[in-house]
N, C-alpha and C positions, 0 to 999 in steps of 0.2 A: 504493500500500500504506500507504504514510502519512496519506494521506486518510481510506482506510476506520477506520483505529487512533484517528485523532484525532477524526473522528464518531463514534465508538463509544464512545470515554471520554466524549467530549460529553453521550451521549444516558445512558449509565450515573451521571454525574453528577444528571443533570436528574431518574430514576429515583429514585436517593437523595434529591433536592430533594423531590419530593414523596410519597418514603415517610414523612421526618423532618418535615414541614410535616403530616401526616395524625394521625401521633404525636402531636405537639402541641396539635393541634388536641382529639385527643381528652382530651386530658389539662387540659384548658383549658374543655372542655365538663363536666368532672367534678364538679366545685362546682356548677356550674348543676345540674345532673340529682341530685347529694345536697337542692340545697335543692329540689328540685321533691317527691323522694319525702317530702320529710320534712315541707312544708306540705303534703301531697297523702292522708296519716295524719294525722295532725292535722287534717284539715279534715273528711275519712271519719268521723270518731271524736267528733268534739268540733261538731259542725254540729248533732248534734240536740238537745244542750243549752242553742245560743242562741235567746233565747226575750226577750220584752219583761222579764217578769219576773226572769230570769236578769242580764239589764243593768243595773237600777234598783234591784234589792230588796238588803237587806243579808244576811248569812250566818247562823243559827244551827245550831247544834248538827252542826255540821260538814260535812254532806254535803247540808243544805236550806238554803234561799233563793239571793241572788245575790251578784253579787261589786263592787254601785256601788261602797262604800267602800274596797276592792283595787286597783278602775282609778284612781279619785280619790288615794288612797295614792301609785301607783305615779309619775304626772305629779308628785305633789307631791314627792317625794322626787328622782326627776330634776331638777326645777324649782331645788332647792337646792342641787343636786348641781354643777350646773352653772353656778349663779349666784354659787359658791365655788369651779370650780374653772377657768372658762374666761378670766375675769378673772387671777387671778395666772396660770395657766399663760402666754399670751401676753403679758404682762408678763414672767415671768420670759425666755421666748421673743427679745423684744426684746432686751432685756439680752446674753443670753448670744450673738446674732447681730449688734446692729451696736454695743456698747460693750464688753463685754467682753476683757481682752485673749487672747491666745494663747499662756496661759501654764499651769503645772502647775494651779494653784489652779480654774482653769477644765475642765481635765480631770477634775477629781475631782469639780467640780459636774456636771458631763456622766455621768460615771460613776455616779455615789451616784442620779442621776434616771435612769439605764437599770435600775441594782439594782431601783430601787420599782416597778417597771412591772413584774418577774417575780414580786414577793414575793407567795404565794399569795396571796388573797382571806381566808381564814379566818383570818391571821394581822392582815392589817387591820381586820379584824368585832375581833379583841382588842383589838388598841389602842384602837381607838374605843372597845369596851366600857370598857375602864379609862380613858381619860387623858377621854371626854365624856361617857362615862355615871355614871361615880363619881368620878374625881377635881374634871373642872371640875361635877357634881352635875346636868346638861343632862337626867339619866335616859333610861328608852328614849323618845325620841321623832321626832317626825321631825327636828329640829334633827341629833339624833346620828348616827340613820342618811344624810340628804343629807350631811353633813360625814365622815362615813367614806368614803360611795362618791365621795366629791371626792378624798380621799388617793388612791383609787383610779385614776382616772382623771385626775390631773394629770400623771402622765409622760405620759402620749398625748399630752395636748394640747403640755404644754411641746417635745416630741420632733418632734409632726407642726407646730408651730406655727412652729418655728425653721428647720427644710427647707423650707418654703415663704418663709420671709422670705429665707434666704439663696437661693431659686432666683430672686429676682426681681433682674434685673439692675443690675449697678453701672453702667451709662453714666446709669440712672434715677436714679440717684442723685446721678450728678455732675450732670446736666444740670440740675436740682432746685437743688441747690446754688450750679450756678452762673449762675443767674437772682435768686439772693441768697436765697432763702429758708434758714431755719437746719435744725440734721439732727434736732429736733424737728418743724419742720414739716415736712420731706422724709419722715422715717418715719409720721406720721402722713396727709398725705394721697397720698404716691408710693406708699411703699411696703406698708402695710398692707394700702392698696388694690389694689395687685397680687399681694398674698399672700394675699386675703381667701378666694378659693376652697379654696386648700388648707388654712388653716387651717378654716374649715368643714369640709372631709373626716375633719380629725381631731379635731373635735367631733363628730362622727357616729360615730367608731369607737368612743370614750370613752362615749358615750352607751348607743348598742348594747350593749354590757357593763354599764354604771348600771344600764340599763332592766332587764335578764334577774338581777341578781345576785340570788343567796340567802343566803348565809354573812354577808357584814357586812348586811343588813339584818334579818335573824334574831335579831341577836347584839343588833343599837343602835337599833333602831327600833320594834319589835314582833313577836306572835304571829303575823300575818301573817291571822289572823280577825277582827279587831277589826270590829264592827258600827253605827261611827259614821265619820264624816270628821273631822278633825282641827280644831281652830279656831284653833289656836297651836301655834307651833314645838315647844310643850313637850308636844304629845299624841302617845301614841302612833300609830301607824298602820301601818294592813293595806297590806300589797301584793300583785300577783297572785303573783310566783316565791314567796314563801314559802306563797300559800296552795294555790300547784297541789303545793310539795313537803308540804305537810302532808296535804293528802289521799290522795297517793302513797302514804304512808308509815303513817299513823295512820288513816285510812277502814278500812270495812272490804273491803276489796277486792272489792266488789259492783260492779256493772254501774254504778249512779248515780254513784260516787266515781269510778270512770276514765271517764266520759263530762263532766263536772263539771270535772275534771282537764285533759279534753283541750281543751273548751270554753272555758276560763280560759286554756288555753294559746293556742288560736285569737284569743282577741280581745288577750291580749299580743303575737302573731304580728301582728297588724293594724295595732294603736298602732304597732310599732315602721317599719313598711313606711308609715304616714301618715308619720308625723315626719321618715324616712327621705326619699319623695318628695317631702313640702313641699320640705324641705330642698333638696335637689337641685335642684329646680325654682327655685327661690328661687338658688342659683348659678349657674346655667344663664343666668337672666333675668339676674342681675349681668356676669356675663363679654359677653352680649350688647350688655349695655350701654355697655360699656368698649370695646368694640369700634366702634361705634358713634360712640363722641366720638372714637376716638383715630381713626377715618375721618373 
């Protein structure tokens, strides 16, 4: 009688295992199947707009030509975005993981860089407006808008870039040390190099969000139409999020504006899944290869 009671909890157990593993599962498939419907509209809708023309030609009069100077814009403003904010992030990163001490002053650096990472977007597009568009006189250009979406996206990095250093382990460090190298050279070629993956990860998230922003590049960089490419930091420049939300908004709600719309949106959707997969792939090969020596 014991037998039957305790196979039968047994098997009511194992029942629960894979109702809650089914659960999960589905819940985990969720995200996958929101991004499939929503590049699967976008691609239905915005597919008949690309066109050679559409990729090469410049924009006028809102709802005609193409959008070369939008994608060119958009690289160029990640380009700077990231070229200001990946450098001091992992810098600061460093710092606050293997020199910093454990004390209030370090909490409240911790804390004031988790605040920046919630503060809207549109309240960043301000500051930039004021403190690079008029106060340091930078105007709207792409200088202003890459240097805002850098405020933007420096708690990512600093955040994702210091979890990854401290997940790489301390026996690397001592043993590093104590073959006499100093904890300059230990963090530069021990440990950077085994945190190099994750912090890539979260340059990719910080980017992700660069690449898609509307509010602070609206605000410090341009109209988002501009029908030239940039030749200096001090020109304005078009990107595609401002100029898919200008035709949303300002077109005239005709059939050309939301196919225009969604086709700008499709080849934004594109760049970010290239860069994405370079990316990855480019990690992927790194880890292998660290695998490899340390076999």
């Amino acid at each position: 009688m014991t037998f039957l009671f305790s196979g039968r909890k047994e098997w009511n157990e194992k029942k629960k295992e894979v109702i809650l593993r089914g659960i999960l599962c589905v819940f985990a498939l969720i995200p996958a199947i929101i991004l499939i419907i929503l590049f699967s509209y976008i691609f239905s809708n915005g597919i008949s707009a690309i066109n050679i023309d559409f990729l090469l030609n410049s924009p006028y009069m809102l709802e005609r030509g193409g959008i070369f100077p939008q994608i060119i814009g958009s690289l160029c403003l990640v380009s700077v975005c990231l070229l200001f904010a990946v450098p001091l992030g992992v810098l600061s990163a460093i710092y606050l993981a293997e020199y910093a001490p454990d004390n209030a002053l370090t909490g409240i650096i911790r804390f004031f860089v988790e605040c920046l990472a919630g503060i809207p977007s549109i309240v960043i597009g301000l500051f930039g407006l004021i403190l690079l568009v008029h106060y340091l006189n930078f105007g709207i250009s792409l200088l202003s808008g890459g240097l805002s979406l850098g405020f933007m996206i420096l708690p990512w990095t600093i955040r994702a870039s210091e979890e990854a250093i401290r997940a790489v382990p301390r026996s690397f460090r001592e043993a590093s040390l104590a073959l006499g190298a100093t904890k300059l050279q230990t963090i530069r070629c021990v440990v950077l190099r085994n945190a190099f993956p994750g912090i890539i990860t979260g340059v990719l998230l910080g980017l992700g969000k660069a690449l898609g922003e509307t509010a602070v590049v609206l605000l410090t960089a341009g109209s988002g139409l501009e029908s030239f490419i940039p030749r200096s930091l001090f020109d304005p420049v078009g990107s595609l999020p401002v100029y898919i939300y200008m035709l949303a908004t300002q077109g005239r709600h005709s059939s050309t504006a939301f196919s225009k719309a969604s086709g700008a949106s499709l080849v934004l959707l594109t760049i970010f899944f290239a860069i994405n997969v370079s990316a990855l792939l480019l990690r992927n090969r790194y880890i292998r290869r660290m695998r490899g020596e340390i076999a």
